[in-house]
BAVOKE-485457 format. One line per field, with one value per residue (C-alpha): residue number from 1; x, y, z. Coordinates in steps of 0.05 Angstrom, whole numbers, plus 32768, in hexadecimal, padded with zeros to 4 digits. Example, Ala and Ser with C-alpha at 12.3 -4.5 7.8 and 13.67 -1.06 7.14 Angstrom:
num = [1/2] .
px = [80F6/8111] .
py = [7FA6/7FEB] .
pz = [809C/808F] .
end
This chain:
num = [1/2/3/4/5/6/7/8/9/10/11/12/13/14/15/16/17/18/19/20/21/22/23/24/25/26/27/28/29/30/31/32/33/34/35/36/37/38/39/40/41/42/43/44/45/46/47/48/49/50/51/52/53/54/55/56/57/58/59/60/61/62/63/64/65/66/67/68/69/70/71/72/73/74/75/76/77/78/79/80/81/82/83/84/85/86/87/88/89/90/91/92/93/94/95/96/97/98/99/100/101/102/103/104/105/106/107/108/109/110/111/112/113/114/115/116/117/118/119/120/121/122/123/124/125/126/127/128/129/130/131/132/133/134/135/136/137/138/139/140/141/142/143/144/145/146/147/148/149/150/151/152/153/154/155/156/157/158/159/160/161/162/163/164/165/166/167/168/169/170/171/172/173/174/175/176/177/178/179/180/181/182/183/184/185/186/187/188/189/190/191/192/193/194/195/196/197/198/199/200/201/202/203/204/205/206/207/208/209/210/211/212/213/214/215/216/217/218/219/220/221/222/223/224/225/226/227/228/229/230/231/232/233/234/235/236/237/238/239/240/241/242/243/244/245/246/247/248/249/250/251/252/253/254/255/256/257/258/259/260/261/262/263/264/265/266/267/268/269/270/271/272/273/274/275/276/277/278/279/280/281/282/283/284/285/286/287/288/289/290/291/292/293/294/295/296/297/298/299/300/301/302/303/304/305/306/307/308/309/310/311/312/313/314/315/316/317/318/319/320/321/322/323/324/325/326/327/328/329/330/331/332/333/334/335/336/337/338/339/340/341/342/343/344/345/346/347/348/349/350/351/352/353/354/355/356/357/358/359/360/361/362/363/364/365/366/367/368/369/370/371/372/373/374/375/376/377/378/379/380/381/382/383/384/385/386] .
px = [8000/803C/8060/8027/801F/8069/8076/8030/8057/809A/807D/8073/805E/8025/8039/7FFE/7FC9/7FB6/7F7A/7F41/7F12/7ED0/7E90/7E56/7E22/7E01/7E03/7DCB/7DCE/7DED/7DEC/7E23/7E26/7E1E/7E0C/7E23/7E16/7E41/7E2F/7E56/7E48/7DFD/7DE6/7DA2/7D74/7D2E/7D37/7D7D/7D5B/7D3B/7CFF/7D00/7CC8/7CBA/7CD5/7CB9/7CF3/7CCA/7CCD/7D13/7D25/7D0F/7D39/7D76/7D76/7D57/7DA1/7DAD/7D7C/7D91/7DBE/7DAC/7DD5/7DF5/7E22/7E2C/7E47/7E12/7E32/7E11/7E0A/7DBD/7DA3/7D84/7DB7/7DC0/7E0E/7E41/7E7D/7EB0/7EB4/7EC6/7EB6/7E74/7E50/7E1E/7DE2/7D97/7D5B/7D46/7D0A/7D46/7D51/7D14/7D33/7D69/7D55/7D4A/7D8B/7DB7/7DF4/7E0E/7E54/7E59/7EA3/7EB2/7EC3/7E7A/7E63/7E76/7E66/7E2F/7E59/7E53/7E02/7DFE/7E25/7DF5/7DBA/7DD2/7DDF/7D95/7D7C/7D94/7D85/7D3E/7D35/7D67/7D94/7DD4/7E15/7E54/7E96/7E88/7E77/7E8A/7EC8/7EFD/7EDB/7E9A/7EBB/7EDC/7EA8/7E97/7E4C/7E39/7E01/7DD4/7DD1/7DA5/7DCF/7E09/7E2B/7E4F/7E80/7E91/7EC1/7EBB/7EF0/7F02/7F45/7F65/7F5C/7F13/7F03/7F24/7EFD/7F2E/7F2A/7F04/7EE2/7EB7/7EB9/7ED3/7EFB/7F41/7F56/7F97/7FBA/7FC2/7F6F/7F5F/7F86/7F6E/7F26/7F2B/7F4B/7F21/7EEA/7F08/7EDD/7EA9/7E8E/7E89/7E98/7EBF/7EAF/7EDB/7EC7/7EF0/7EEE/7F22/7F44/7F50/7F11/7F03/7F3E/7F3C/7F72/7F86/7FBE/7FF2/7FD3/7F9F/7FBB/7FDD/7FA3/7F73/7FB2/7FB2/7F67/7F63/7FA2/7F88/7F4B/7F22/7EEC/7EE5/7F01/7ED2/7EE8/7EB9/7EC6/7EF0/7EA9/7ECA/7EBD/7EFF/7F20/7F1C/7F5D/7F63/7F92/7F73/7F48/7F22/7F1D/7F23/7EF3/7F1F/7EF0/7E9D/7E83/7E4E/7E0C/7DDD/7DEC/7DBD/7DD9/7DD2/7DD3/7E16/7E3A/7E56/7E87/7E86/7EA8/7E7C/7E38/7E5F/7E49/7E3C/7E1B/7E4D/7E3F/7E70/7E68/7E83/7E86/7E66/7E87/7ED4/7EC5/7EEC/7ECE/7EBF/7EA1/7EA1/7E6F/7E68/7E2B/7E36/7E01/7DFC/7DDC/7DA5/7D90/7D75/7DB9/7D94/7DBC/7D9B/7DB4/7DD5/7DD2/7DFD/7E30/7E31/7E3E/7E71/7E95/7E91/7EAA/7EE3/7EF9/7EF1/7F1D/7F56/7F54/7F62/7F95/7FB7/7FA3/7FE4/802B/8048/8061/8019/7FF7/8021/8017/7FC8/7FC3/7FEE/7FBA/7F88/7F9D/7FB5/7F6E/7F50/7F0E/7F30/7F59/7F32/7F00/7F37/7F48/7EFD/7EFE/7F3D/7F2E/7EF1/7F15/7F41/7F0F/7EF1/7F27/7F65/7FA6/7FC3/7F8B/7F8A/7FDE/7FCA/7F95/7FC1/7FFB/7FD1/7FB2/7FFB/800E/7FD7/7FD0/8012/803D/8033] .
py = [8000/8031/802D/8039/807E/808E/8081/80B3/80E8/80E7/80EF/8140/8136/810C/80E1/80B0/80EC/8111/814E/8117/8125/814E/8156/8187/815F/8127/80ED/80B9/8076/803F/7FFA/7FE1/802A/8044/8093/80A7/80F5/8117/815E/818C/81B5/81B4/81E5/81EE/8211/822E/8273/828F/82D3/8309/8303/82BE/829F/825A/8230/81F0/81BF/818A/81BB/81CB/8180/8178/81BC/81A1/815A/815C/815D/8120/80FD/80B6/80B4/807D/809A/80DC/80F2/812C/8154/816B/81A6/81B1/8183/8178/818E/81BE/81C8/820C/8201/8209/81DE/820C/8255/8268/828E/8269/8230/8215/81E5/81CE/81C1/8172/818C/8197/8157/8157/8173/8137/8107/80C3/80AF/80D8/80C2/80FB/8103/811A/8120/8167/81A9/81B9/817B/8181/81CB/81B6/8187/813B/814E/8170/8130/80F6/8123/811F/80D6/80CB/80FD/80D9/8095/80A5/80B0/8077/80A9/8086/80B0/80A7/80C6/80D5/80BB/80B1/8096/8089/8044/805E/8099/8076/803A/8043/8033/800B/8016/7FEE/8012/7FD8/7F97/7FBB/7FD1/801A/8022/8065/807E/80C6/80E8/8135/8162/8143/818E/8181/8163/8120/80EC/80B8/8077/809F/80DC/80F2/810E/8108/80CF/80ED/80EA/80D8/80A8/8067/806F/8077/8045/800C/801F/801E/7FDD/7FBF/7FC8/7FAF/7F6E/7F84/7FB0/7FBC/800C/8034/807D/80AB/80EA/811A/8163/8187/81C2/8206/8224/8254/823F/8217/81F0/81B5/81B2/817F/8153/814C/812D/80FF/80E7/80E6/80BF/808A/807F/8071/8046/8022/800C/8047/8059/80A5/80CE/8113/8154/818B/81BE/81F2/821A/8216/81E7/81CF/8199/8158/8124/80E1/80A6/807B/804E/807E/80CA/8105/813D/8169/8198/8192/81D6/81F6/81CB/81F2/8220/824E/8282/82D0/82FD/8312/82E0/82AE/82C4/82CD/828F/8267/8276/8244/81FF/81C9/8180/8148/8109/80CE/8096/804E/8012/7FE3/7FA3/7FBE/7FEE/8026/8070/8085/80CA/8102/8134/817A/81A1/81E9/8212/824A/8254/8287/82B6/827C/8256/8227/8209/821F/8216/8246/825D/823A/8261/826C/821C/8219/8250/822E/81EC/8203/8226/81DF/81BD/81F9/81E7/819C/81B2/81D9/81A9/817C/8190/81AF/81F8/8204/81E3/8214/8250/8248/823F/8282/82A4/828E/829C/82DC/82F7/8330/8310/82D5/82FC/8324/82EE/82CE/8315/8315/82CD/82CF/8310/82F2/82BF/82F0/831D/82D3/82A6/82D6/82D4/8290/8269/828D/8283/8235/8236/825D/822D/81EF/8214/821E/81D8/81B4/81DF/81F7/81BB/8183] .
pz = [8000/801D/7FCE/7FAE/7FD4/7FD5/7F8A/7F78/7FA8/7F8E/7F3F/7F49/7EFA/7F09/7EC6/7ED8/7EC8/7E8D/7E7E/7E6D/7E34/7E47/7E21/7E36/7E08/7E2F/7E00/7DFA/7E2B/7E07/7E19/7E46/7E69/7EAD/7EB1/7EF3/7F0D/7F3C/7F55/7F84/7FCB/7FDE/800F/8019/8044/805F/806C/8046/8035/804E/803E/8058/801F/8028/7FFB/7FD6/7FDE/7FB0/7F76/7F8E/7F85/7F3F/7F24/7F44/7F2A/7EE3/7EC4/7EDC/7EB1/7EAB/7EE3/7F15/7F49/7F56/7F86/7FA6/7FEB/801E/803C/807E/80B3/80BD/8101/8131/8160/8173/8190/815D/816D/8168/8147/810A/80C9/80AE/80D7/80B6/80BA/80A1/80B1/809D/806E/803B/8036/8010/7FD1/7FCE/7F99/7FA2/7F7B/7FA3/7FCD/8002/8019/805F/8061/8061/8087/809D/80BB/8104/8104/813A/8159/816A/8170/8120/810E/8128/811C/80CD/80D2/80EE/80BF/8080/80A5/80A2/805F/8043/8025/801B/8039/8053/8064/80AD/80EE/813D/812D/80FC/80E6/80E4/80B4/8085/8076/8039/8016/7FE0/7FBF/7F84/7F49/7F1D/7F1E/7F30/7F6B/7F7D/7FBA/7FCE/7FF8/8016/803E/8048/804F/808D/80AE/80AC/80FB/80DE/810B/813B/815D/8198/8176/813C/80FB/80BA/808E/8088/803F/8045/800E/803B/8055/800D/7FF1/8016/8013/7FD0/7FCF/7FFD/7FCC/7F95/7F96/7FB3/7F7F/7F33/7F3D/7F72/7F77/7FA8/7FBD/7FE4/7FFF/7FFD/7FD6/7FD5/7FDD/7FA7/7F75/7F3B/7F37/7F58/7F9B/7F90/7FBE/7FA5/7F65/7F8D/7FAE/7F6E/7F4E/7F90/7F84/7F3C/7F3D/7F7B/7F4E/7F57/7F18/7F2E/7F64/7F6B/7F90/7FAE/7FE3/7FB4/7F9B/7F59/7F20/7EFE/7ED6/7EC9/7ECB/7EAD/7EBD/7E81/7EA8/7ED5/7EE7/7F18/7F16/7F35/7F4D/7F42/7F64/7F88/7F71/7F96/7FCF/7FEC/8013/8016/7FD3/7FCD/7FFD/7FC3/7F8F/7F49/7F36/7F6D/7F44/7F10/7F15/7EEE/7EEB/7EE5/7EC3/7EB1/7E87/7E93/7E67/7E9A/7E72/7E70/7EB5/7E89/7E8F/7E4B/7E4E/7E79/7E6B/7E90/7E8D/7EA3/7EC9/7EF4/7F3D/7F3D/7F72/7F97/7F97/7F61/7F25/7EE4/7E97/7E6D/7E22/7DF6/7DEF/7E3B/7E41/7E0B/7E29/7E76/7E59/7E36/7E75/7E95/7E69/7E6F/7EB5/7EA5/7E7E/7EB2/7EE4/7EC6/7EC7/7F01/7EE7/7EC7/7F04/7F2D/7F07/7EFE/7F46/7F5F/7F20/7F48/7F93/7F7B/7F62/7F88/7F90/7FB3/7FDE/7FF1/8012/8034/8056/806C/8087/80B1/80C5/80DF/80FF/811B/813E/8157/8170/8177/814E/8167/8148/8103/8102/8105/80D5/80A2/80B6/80AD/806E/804F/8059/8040/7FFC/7FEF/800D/7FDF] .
end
């Protein structure tokens, strides 16, 4: 398992990937396929304006999934833990939560991931309160849990006469869960690795989706092309990131692929709170040949979130535009100068600076200077140091 990891980190080049082929047409369902949907951050909620108008989470539902026609599962991040707690576990910049009546706009073909930086925002009590939550209304999840063996199980799920495992895990930064406490799967290479493996003949199709990034840049740490390189070569079909509120590129090792970044699906929050680029999302979709278990097609459907934080399409020339950005990001994703230089474009953008001056200034006035030295510190490492 250990050589594996080591020989992915010591090949800066990431020879084993390549920018994969991306269409923005959804192509017919042929036999011997599998259409599987993958969507980014959802954030939903009751009340996120002013004027606090109720809102019909049944109609909400069938807006967000109709892309995914033909998809028999899709799998996306659910942002917020679900709960009523009122006690924040610790404080910082955003905490955030739902109300369960949400869950009512998650299809029936969804899978959540509940491995990210959000989840224990209410504590141990927002955790189990999700867990029960989903629990009740047999919507499959993983990626958390009371401990480290509860976070890293992953699920399988039928999809027809097949079978899906997915593995979920989150930036270790993000209240990684222990032998004795809760939270989130760790994605580390050696956790990730052998879930994969363990899977191997278990199921037909192994899906791993992790959240981590740079939040509002569009291109890919170092590590994280490691770890999307120690999945696919481990066996996995598709690794899928979220948590960056940016929709990138795509990456191909022959057999399977990384979408490197999938986006804000739907996010409501306050008129003016999300960025330009965060409006920018898309719908996911890739195609497998279920006889040679090789993906054949990824397809990326641009949209844009609405004053409601609801996805909806663009003109054509709108999409064409979106999805050559996406594959300029693939592009850059590979080869370490480019990769380099795309990323310092990015961090070096007003708009993104100027957020991060907000949120640790935030943090500042909150929890003093020691803790926002640490978080930078921790921050530094994690993006910049492999």
């Amino acid at each position: 398992m250990a050589s594996l990891m080591a020989r992915v980190f010591h090949n800066p080049a990431h020879s084993g990937l390549s920018a994969a082929d991306i269409s923005d047409n959804v192509p017919p369902l042929e036999a011997a396929q599998l259409h599987l949907g993958f969507a980014g951050d959802v954030y939903l909620q009751e009340d996120y304006r002013s004027d606090k108008f109720s809102i019909d989470f049944d109609a909400v539902r069938e807006c967000l999934w109709r892309p995914f026609s033909g998809c028999p599962l899709i799998v996306t991040n659910l942002e917020a833990p679900i709960t009523r707690n009122l006690v924040a576990y610790e404080r910082k910049a955003y905490n955030h939560k739902s109300p369960e009546t949400v869950l009512d706009a998650i299809d029936k073909r969804c899978f959540l991931s509940i491995a990210n930086n959000h989840i224990m925002d209410y504590g141990q009590q927002g955790l189990t309160d999700t867990v029960d939550a989903l629990t009740r209304r047999d919507i499959p999840f993983a990626g958390a849990g009371l401990n480290i063996d509860e976070a890293k199980r992953p699920c399988i799920v039928s999809v027809g006469s097949m079978k899906v495992g997915i593995v979920c895990a989150a930036d270790p930064r993000f209240h990684a869960a222990t032998t004795s406490t809760p939270g989130t799967c760790p994605a580390l290479g050696d956790i990730l690795e052998d879930s994969v493996v363990s899977l191997r003949n278990t199921v037909d199709v192994i899906i791993v989706a992790l959240h981590m990034g740079l939040e509002h840049v569009s291109i890919p740490s170092r590590q994280q092309l490691i770890l999307a390189e120690v999945c696919l070569a481990s066996g996995a079909h598709i690794v899928q990131y979220h948590h960056a509120h940016r929709i990138c590129g795509v990456v191909s090792n022959g057999h399977g692929v990384a979408l490197l970044g999938t986006g804000n699906y739907a996010f409501m929050k306050k008129a003016g709170l999300l960025r330009p680029w965060a409006h920018r999302t898309a719908a996911w979709r890739v195609i497998l040949d279920t006889r040679s278990g090789r993906v054949v097609n990824t397809v990326c459907v641009p949209a844009r979130l609405d004053e409601h934080g609801i996805p909806t399409p663009l003109s054509m020339v709108e999409a064409k535009a979106e999805a050559c950005r996406v594959r300029a990001s693939s592009s850059q994703s590979i080869g370490e100068a480019t990769r380099v230089l795309a990323r310092a474009r990015d961090c070096l953008h007003p708009g993104f600076l100027l957020i991060n001056f907000y949120n640790y200034f935030s943090l500042l006035k909150k929890r003093g200077f020691r803790y926002v030295a640490r978080q930078l510190i921790g921050g530094i490492r994690a993006q910049f140091g492999a």
